[in-house]
N, C-alpha and C positions, 0 to 999 in steps of 0.2 A: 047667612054668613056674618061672622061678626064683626063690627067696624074696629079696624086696628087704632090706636089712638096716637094723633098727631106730636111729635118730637120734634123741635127746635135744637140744635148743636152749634153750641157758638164755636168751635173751634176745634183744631185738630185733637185725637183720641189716641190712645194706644187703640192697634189695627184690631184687636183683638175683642176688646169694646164696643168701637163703630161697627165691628159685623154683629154684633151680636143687639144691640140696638135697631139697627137695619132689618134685622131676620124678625125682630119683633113689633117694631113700631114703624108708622108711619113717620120714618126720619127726613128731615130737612136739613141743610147745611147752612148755615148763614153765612161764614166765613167764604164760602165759595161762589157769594153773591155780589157783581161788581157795584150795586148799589143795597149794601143792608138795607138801611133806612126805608129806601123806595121798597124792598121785598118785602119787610116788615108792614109799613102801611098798605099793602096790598093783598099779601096774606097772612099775617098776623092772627087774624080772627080763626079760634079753633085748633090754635095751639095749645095744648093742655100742658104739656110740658118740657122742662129745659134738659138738656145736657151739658153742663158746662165744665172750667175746671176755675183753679183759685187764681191762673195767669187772666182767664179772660173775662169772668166775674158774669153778674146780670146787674145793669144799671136801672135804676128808675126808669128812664127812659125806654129803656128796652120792655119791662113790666108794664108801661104804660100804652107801649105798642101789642099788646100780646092781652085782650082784654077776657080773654077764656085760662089764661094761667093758672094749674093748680098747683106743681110742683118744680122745683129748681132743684135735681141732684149735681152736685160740685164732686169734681174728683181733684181732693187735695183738703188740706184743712187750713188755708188761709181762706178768709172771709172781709178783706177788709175791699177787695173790689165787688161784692155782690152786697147790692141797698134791702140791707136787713129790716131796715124801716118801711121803706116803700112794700115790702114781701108782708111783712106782719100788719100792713096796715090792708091788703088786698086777702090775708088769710091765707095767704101762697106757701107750703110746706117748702121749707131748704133742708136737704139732706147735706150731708159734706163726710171726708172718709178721717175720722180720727183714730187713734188708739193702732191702727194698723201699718202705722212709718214710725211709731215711738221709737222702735228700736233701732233703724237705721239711722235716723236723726244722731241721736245720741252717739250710733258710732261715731257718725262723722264729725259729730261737736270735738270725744275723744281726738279723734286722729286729726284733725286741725291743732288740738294743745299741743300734740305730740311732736306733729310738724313744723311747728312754725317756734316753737319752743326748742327741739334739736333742731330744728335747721334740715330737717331730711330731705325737699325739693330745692333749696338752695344750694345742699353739701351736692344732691344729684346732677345740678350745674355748672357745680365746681371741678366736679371727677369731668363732667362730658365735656368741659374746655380742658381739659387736659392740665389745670390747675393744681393739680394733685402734688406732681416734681417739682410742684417749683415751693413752696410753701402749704402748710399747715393750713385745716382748714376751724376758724374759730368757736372759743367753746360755747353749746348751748346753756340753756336753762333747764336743770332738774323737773321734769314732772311728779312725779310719785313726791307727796308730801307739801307740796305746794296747795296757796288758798286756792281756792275757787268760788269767785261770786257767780252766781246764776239772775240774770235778769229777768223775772219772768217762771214761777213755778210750778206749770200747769201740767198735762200728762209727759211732755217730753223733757220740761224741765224736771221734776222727779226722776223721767228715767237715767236724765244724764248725772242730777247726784246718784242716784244708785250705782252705775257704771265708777263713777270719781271714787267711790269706796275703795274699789279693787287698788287704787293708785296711792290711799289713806291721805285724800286730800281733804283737809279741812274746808269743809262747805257753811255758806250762807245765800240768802237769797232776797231780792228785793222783789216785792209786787206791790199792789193797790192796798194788798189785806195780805194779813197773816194766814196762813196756812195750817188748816186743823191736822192733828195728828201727822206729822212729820217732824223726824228728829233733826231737821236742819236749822240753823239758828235765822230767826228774820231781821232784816234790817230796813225799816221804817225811810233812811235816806241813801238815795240810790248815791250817793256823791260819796256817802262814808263806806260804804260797800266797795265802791273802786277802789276808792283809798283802801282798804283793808285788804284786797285781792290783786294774788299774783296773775290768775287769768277773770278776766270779765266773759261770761259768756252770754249771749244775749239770743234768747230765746220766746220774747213777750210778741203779743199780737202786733200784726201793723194796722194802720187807720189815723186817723187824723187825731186818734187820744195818745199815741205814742210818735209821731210824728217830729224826728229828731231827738228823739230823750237822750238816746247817748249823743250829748254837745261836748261844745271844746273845754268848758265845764268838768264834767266826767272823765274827758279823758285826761287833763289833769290832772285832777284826782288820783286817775289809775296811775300815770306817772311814767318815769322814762324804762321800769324795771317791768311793766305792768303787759302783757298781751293783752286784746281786742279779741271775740271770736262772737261771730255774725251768724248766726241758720236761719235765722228768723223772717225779717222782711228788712228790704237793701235802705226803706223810706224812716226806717227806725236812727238810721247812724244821719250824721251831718256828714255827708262825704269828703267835702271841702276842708272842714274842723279838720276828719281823721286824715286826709292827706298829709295837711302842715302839721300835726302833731308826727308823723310817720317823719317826716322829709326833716323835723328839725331835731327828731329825736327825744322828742317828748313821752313816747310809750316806745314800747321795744319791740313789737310786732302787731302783726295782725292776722287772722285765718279765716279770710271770706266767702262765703259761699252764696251769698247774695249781694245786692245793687241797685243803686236806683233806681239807673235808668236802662233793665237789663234786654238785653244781651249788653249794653253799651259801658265796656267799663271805664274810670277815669285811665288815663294811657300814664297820669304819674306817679298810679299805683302800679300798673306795670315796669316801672323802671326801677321798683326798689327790691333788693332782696329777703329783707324781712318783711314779707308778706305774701300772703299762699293766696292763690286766687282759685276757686274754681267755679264751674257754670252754673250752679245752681242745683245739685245732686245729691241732696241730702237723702232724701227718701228715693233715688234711684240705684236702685236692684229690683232683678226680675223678682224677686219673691214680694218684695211689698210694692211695687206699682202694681204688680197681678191685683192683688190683696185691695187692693183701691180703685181698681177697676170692676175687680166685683162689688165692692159694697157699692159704687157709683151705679151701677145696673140695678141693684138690691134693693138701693132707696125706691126706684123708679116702679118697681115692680113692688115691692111692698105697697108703696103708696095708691098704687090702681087695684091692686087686688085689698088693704085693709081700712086705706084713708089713712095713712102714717106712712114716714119714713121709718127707715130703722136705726140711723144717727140725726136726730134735729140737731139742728144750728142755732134754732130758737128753744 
């Protein structure tokens, strides 16, 4: 009989994952443990591998508890809660699901310019108070033709200039380096980039190296004509900055789909109407959570069957 090979699952799955996990490995839950830590130190030893996502990460500590660890599959492609360091200094494979939410990301970057630029969940608040009879409801801002700075131009920052095409929005984009072969113009100072863009999108890594980059700084910059739009990670923006910029009318919107300290969002961003909030559902559609789900499985089984993932992180 063959020995299934022990699984670790830091946290809930789409249902359809977890069985399918379950049917093949020896799975463990941690999340469903009222003391990890103590579960961890006790059975720890002869866990080969992780199932986790980008919300619940692998810390150091966690890899330090788990001394048989060969692989981490992450369902999501942020990376800034799982210690890439501590992984590559124990030779621990990280798989993570890229290239397979490009495309929803990017819608929703779209439909935040669209929204929060016309006003369409605000006008929608307007009509359901019945504010309609009584007065007009104020003009938005033009998308089609309008700049667009991208912060950040990795696969989804690309997708979403490609998508800006269709709208003939003149594109730029700021990162660390220039970007080979792409017709987008780069701009070396993330501060002149605001300045020059009608919307900011921000779509760079989170982690302690972009840790607030859009400050009160930037949004300056972007100014009082200027949108905000966030897909990225909620630890990237100064929350406090964008509030009093928002509240005193320092930039003209904002389109958030992430948060600091999420679920928890500030409550004086809830009181304004220029600004669209939502829970965090960028890459939520059943075709690409599916899509993430499987390569989350993929890594895991690649990796026992060839010694490789089939998306590293490293």
């Amino acid at each position: 009989m063959t020995t299934r090979h022990r699984i670790l699952q830091t946290g809930p799955l789409m249902p359809g994952l977890e069985a399918r996990l379950a049917a093949t490995y020896e799975l463990h839950r941690l999340d469903t443990q009222p003391d990890p830590e103590a579960w961890l130190a006790e059975h720890g030893e002869g866990i080969v591998g992780m199932a986790t996502s980008a919300v619940h990460g692998c810390s150091a500590a966690q890899i330090k508890a788990l001394p048989s660890l060969q692989v981490v599959s992450s369902f999501g492609v942020g990376l800034d809660r799982i210690d890439l360091d501590a992984a590559g200094r124990r030779g621990i494979a990280v798989g993570y699901t890229p290239d397979v939410l490009n495309d929803c990301v990017a819608d929703l970057a779209m439909a935040l310019m669209l929204d929060v630029g016309r006003g369409v969940s605000a006008a929608d608040r307007f009509v359901r108070r019945g504010e309609w009879v009584e007065r007009k409801f104020p003009l938005g801002r033009k998308v089609s033709g309008a700049r667009l700075g991208i912060v950040g131009l990795g696969r989804i920052g690309r997708t979403i200039a490609q998508r800006a095409t269709g709208f003939d929005m003149p594109t730029r984009y700021h990162s660390r380096n220039p970007v080979a072969g792409v017709p987008w113009g780069y701009e070396p100072m993330l501060h002149e980039l605001a300045r020059w863009a009608d919307f900011l999108v921000v779509i760079t890594a989170g982690g302690a190296g972009t840790h607030h980059l859009i400050d009160a700084q930037v949004l300056e910059a972007l100014g009082p004509d200027g949108f905000l739009i966030n897909v990225s990670r909620g630890s990237v923006i100064d929350e406090q900055a964008l509030v009093k910029a928002l509240q005193e009318g320092r930039i003209a919107g904002a389109g958030l789909d992430v948060f600091d300290r999420e679920p928890h969002v500030p409550g004086e961003l809830m009181q304004l109407d220029n600004v669209v909030l939502l829970p965090h559902i960028a890459s939520g559609t059943q075709e690409t959570r599916t899509a993430m789900a499987d390569l989350t499985f993929d890594n895991l089984a690649a990796f026992f069957r060839e010694g490789r993932v089939l998306a590293s992180a490293r």
